[in-house]
N, C-alpha and C positions, 0 to 999 in steps of 0.2 A: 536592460542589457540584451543585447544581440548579440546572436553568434556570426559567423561564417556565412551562412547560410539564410541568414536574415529572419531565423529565429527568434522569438522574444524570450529570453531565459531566465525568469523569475520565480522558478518551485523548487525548494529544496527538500526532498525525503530525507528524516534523519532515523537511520537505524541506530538506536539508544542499546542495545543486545544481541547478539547475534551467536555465536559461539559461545552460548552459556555457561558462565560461570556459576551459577543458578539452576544446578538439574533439581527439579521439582516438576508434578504432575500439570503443571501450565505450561510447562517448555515443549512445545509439538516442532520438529521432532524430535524425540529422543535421543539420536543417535550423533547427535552435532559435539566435535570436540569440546573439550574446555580448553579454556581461556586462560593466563592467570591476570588478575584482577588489574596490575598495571600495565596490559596489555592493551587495556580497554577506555576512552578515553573519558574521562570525568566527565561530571552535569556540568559542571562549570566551563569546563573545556570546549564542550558541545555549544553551550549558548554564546561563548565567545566567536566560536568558528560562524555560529549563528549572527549577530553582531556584527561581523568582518563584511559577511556574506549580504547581509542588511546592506550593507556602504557601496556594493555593487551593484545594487537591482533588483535582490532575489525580496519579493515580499511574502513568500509563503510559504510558511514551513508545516511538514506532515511529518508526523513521529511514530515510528513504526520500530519494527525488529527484524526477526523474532515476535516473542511477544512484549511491550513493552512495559505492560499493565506489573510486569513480575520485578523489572530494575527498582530499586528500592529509592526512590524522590524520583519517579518521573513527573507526580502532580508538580514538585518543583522546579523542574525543569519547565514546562509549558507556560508555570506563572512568569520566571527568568525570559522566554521567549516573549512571551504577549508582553513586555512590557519593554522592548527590542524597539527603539525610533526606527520608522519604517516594515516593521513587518505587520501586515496587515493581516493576516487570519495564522491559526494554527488550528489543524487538524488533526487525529490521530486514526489510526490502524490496528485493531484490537481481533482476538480470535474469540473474545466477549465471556470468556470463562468467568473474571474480573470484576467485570463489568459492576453490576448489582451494588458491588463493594465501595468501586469509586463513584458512580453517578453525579454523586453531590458533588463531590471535590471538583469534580471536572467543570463542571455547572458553575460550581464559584468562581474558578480561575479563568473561565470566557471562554474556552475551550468552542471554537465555531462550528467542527462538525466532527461524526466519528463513523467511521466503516467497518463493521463488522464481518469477518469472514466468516463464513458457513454454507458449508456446501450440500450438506441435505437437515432436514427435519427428521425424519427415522432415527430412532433413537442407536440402534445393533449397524446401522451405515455409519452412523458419525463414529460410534466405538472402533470400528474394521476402516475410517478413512484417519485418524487423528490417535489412535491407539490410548484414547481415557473417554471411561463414562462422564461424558460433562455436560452432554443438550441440555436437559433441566435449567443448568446455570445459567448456558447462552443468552437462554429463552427468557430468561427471570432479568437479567441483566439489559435485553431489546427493550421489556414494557415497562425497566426503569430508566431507562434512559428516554421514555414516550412523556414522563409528567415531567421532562425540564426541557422541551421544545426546543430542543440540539437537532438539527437533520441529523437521519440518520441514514446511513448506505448499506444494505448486504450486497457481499462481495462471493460469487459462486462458483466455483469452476467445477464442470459436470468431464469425469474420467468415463469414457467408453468401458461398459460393464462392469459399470461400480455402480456411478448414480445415474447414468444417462438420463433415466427418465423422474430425476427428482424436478423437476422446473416445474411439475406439475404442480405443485406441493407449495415449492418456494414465493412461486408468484403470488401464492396466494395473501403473502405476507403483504404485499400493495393494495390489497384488496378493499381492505377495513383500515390500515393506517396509511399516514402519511409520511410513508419508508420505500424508498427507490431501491427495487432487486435487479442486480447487475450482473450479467455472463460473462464472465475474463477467460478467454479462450488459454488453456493449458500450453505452457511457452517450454521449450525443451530444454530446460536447465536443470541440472542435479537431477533429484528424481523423475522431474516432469519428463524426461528423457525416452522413459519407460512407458509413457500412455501414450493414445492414441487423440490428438486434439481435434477437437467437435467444434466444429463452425459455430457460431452466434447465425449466421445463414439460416442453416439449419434450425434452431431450435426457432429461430422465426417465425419459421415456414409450420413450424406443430403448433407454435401460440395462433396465428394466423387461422391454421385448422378448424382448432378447436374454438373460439371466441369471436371468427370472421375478422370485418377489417379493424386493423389500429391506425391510429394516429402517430403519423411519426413529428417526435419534437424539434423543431429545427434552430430554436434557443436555447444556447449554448446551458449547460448544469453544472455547476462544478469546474474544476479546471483543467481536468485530465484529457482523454482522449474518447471518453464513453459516448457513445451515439442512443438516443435515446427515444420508443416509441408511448403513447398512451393508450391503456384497456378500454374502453368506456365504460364508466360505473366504479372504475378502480380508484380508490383516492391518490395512491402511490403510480409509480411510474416505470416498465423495465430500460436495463441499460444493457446495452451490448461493449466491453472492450475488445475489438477483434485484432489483438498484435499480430495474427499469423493471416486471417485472411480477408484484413482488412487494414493493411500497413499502413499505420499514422505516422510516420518518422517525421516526416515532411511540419506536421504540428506539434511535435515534442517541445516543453518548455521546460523540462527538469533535470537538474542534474542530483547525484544522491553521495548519501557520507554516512559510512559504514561506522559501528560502536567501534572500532579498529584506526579511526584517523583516515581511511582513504576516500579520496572521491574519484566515483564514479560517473565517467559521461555516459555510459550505456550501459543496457542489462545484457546485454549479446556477448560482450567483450571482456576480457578479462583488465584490460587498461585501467590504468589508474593514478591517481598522483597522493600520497601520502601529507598529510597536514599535522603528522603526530610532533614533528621534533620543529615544526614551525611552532605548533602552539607551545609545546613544552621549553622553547627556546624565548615564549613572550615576544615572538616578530610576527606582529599584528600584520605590517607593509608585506611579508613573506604568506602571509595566508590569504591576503586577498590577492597577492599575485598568484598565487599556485588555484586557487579558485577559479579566476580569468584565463589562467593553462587550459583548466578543463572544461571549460567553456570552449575554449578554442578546439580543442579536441574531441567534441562532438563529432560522432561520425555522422553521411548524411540521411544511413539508417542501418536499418538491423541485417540480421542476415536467416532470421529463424525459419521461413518461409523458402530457403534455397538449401545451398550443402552444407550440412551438418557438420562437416570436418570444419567449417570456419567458423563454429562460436566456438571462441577460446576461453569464456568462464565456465571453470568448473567447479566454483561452489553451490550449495543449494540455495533456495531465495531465501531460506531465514537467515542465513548469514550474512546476505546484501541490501538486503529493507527492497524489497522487487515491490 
């Protein structure tokens, strides 16, 4: 499936939680409304929009939040997906608190890859970036997910005078495994509003420093938008997403669907098309047209990197699966 733009649009993120209904010490952040529970749209509901979404082109689905490790069947949901005619991978998006707990199950159900956010190793930074003592778990949950030979991604975003200088640390995780550490440059939505975003450029140019020349990857990893170089000597590999200054719009292939029913063509935008009262309506023809909508409604990119007054989303990213 092509957009407009002659895009190929075949990733769906599925935010499974977001507005939790589920306050417990795994929900980061805290402060996100609740929900009430049929606000929120079913496993079942999700793998049928999943399904519909199959019959138009999209082959990959990524299950994200929030966090989604805390919705209660999401291993069933993934199994409901993987067994989807036409979708060929699912992946998940985890903050790895969980993790440990599911390993196996995930393992069993084919579960093709999993990204773990974590933005420093310091045990008193993670507490002051994430507001709960939980690195132990993280950490316990990366070297169980090492004995069932799932790639696996860290996902990092370094805040100007918090962690700046944790990459030091983090890289080190590619060093001895075979786990890709990745810098997602800090995108100005809900909180992110408040910091000051640090180039991928930049932290480059310190790995560069410190280690001399890398090897940059020029075979594509994944399906995102990560650009990717090699340490020598490292088994693992870092990744740069640079959305502010290194605008990939132009290679976007994903559109996303919030635990709420709506899809989203952009993270910039507050736009959106609603698929709740199609699925709850059982009009299959009505949600793959409203899909092909926001497809069509892809804009031809962001706007984070110009005036501020024009992103019109203002929820935070665990609300939108970002």
């Amino acid at each position: 499936m092509t957009d407009k733009y002659g895009r190929v649009i075949d990733y769906m993120r599925v935010s499974i939680i977001d507005r939790c209904n589920l306050r417990c010490q795994y929900c980061i952040p805290t402060d996100i409304e609740w929900l009430p529970p049929q606000e929120i749209l079913t496993l079942e509901e999700i793998a049928e929009i999943c399904r519909q979404a199959s019959l138009i082109g999209i082959r990959k689905i990524k299950i994200t939040g929030g966090e989604p490790l805390i919705r209660k069947g999401c291993i069933d949901l993934i199994r409901m997906i993987r067994a989807i005619p036409g979708i060929q991978q699912v992946t998940l998006t985890t903050n790895g608190v969980l993790l440990a707990q599911y390993a196996g199950q995930l393992y069993e159900e084919g579960l093709d890859a999993i990204n773990v956010s974590l933005d420093t190793l310091d045990r008193e930074k993670y507490i002051k970036i994430t507001g709960s003592d939980r690195l132990p778990d993280v950490l316990k949950g990366i070297s169980e997910m090492e004995r069932y030979k799932i790639p696996l991604k860290i996902n990092s975003v370094l805040q100007r005078g918090v962690n700046d200088e944790d990459w030091k640390d983090l890289i080190l995780l590619a060093k001895d495994r075979e786990i890709d550490v990745r810098f997602i440059e800090m995108m100005p939505i809900g909180h992110g509003k408040e910091f000051t975003s640090i180039s991928n450029e930049e932290i480059l140019q310190k790995i560069r420093a410190r280690y001399g020349q890398v090897e940059d990857i020029k075979k594509a990893r994944g399906n995102g938008p990560a650009t990717y170089c090699h340490i020598p000597g490292f088994k693992g590999n870092i990744g740069s997403i640079s959305a502010i200054h290194g605008k990939f719009c132009d290679g976007c292939n994903r559109i996303r669907l919030t635990s709420t029913g709506q899809i989203k063509p952009c993270l910039c935008y507050e736009d959106h098309i609603s698929l709740k009262e199609a699925i709850r309506n059982g009009s299959k023809e009505e949600i793959r047209r409203s899909l092909l909508m926001a497809i069509d409604k892809k804009p031809a990119g962001h706007c984070f990197n110009e005036d501020q007054e024009m992103i019109t989303e203002k929820h935070e990213m665990a609300q939108i699966g970002g």
